[in-house]
C-alpha positions as CSV (number, residue, x, y, z in Angstrom):
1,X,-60.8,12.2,-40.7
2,X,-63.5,10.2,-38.9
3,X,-63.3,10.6,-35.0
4,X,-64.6,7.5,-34.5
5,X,-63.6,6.1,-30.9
6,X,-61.7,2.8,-30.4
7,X,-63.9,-0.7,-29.5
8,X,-65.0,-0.9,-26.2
9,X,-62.1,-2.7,-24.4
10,X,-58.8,-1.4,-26.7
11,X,-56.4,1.5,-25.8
12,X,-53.2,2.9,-27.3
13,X,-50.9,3.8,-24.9
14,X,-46.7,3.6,-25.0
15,X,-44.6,0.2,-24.9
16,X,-42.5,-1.2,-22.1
17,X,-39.1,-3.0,-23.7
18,X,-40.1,-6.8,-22.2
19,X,-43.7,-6.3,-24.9
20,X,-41.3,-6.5,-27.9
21,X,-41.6,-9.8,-29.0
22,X,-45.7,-9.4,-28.5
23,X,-44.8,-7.0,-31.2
24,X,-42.9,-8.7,-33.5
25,X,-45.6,-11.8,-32.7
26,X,-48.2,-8.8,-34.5
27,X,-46.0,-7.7,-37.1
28,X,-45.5,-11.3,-38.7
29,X,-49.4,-11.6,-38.3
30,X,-49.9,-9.1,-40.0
31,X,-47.6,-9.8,-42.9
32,X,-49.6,-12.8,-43.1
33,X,-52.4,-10.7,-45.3
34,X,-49.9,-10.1,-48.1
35,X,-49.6,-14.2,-48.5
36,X,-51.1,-14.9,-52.2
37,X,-50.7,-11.4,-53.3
38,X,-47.4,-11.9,-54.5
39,X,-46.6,-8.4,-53.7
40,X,-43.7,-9.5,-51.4
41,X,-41.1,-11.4,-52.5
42,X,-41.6,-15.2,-51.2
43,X,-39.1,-15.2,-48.4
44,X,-40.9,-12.1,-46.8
45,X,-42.8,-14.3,-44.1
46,X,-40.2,-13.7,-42.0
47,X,-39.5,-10.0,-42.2
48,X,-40.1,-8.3,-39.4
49,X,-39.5,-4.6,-37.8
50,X,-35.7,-5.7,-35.6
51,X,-36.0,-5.4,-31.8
52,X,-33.4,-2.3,-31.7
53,X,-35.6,-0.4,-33.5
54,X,-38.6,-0.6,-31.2
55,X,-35.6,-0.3,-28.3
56,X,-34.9,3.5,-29.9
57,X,-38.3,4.2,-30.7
58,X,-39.7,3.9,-27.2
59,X,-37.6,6.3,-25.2
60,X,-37.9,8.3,-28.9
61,X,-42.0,8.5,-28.4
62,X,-41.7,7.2,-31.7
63,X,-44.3,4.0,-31.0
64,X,-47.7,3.8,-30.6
65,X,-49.5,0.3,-29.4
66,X,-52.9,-0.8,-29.3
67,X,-53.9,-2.8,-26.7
68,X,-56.9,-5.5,-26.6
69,X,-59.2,-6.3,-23.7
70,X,-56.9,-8.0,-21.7
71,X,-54.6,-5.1,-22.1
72,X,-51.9,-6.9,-24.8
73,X,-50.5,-5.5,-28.1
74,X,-52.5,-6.5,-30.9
75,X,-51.7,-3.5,-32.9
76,X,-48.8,-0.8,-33.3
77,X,-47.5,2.5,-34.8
78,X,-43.6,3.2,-35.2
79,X,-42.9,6.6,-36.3
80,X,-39.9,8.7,-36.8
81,X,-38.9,12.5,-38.1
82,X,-37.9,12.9,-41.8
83,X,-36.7,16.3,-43.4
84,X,-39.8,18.2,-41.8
85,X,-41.8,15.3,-41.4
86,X,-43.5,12.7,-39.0
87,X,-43.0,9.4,-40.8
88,X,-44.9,6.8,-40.3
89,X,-42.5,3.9,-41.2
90,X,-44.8,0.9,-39.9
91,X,-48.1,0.2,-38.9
92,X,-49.3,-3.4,-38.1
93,X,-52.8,-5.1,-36.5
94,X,-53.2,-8.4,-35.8
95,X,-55.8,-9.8,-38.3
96,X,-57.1,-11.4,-35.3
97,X,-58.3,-7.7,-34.2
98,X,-58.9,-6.4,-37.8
99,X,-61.8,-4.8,-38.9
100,X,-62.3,-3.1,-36.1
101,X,-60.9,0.8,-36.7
102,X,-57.5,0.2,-34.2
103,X,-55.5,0.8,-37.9
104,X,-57.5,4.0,-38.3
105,X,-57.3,5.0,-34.8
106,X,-53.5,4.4,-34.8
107,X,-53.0,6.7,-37.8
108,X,-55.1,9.2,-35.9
109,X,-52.6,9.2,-33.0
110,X,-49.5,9.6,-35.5
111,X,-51.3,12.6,-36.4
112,X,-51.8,14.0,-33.2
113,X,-48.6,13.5,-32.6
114,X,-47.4,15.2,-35.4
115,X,-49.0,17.8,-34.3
116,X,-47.4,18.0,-30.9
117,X,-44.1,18.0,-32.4
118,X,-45.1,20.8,-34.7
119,X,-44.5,19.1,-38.5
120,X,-46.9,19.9,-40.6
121,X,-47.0,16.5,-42.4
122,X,-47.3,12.7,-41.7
123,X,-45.7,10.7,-44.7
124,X,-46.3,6.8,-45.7
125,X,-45.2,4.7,-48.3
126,X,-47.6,2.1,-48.9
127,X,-48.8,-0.5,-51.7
128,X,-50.7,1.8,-54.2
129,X,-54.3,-0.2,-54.8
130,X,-53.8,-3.0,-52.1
131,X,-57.3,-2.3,-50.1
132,X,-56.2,-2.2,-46.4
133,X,-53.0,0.5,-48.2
134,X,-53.6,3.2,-50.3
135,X,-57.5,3.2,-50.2
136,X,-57.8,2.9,-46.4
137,X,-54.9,5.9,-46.2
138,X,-56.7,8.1,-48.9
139,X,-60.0,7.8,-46.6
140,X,-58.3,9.1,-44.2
141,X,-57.2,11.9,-45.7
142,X,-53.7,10.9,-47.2
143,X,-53.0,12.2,-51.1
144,X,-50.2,10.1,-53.4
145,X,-47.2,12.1,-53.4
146,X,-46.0,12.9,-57.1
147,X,-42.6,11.4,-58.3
148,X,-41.7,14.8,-59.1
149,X,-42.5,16.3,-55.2
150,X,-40.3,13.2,-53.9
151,X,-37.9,14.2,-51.1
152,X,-34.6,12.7,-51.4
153,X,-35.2,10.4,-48.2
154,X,-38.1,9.2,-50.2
155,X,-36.3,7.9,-53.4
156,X,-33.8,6.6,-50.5
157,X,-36.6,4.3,-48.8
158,X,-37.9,3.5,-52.7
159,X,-34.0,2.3,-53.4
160,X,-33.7,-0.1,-50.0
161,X,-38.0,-1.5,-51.1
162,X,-36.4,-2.6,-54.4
163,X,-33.2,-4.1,-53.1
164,X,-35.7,-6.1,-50.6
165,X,-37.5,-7.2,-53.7
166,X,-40.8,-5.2,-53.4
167,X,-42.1,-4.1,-57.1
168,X,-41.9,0.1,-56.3
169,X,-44.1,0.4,-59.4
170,X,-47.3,-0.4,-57.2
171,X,-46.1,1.6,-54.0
172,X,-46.5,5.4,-53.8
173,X,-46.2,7.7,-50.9
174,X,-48.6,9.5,-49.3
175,X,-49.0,12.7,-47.4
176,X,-51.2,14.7,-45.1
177,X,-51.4,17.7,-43.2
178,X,-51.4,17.1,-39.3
179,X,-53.2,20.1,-38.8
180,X,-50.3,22.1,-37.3
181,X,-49.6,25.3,-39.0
């Protein structure tokens, strides 16, 4: 995985609880990049992570935010512990700061972190060929998970994607070691 540092100006530090609608405000920017793909079902504009969760993940050290030049969220990292296994359950940047490595960076602190809390995997389920998905998690050294190798919590999180109306047949998971042995 690339150590590449963040842009001159960005961070990724922790979240205080009065930031949470900054990052809901990046979460619904970012869902904006699925609009035309017709991988989410049409009323999906307005889904978004709920305030309680970022409330337990903070206290949790389950989030991780990127911060722009004028020190605001523009990008973030929730997390949590599955079976074994550091999840990584959503990661959004704000088109507005795209392109610039803050997703890669992000993932790279999830696996630090995983790291720290001694799991020897970080897990995703993600869209299969979408590019900013599964190709930009495969470069960074995440492998599809086989049906096969599924962990129960997986077909769980596949059961709740269908019921919200996302096609499962073009979302896998993906794993990769953190590094911790």
């Amino acid at each position: 995985m690339s150590m590449r540092r963040l842009p001159e100006g960005y961070s990724i530090s922790g979240l205080a609880a009065d930031e949470i609608p900054a990052l809901i405000a990046v979460d619904l920017a970012s869902g904006q990049l699925f609009a035309g793909t017709g991988l989410l079902p049409e009323d999906a504009g307005n889904d978004f992570v709920p305030a309680d969760v970022y409330e337990a993940a903070i206290p949790a050290g389950h989030l991780f935010v990127a911060r722009g030049p004028k020190g605001n969220p523009v990008g973030f990292a929730l997390t949590s512990v599955r079976e074994g296994s550091l999840y990584l359950d959503q990661i959004s940047v704000d088109p507005a700061h795209g392109r610039k490595g803050l997703g890669a960076a992000l993932v790279r602190r999830v696996v630090k972190d995983a790291g720290h809390r001694k799991l020897k995997t970080v897990t995703l389920s993600t869209f299969r060929d979408v590019a900013w998905n599964g190709p930009f998690y495969r470069s960074l050294g995440f492998r599809e998970v086989s049906r096969k190798r599924m962990a129960g919590w997986m077909l769980e999180i596949e059961g709740v994607q269908a019921q919200k109306g996302l096609d499962v047949d073009k979302r896998c998971f993906m794993a990769r070691r953190s590094g911790w042995l």
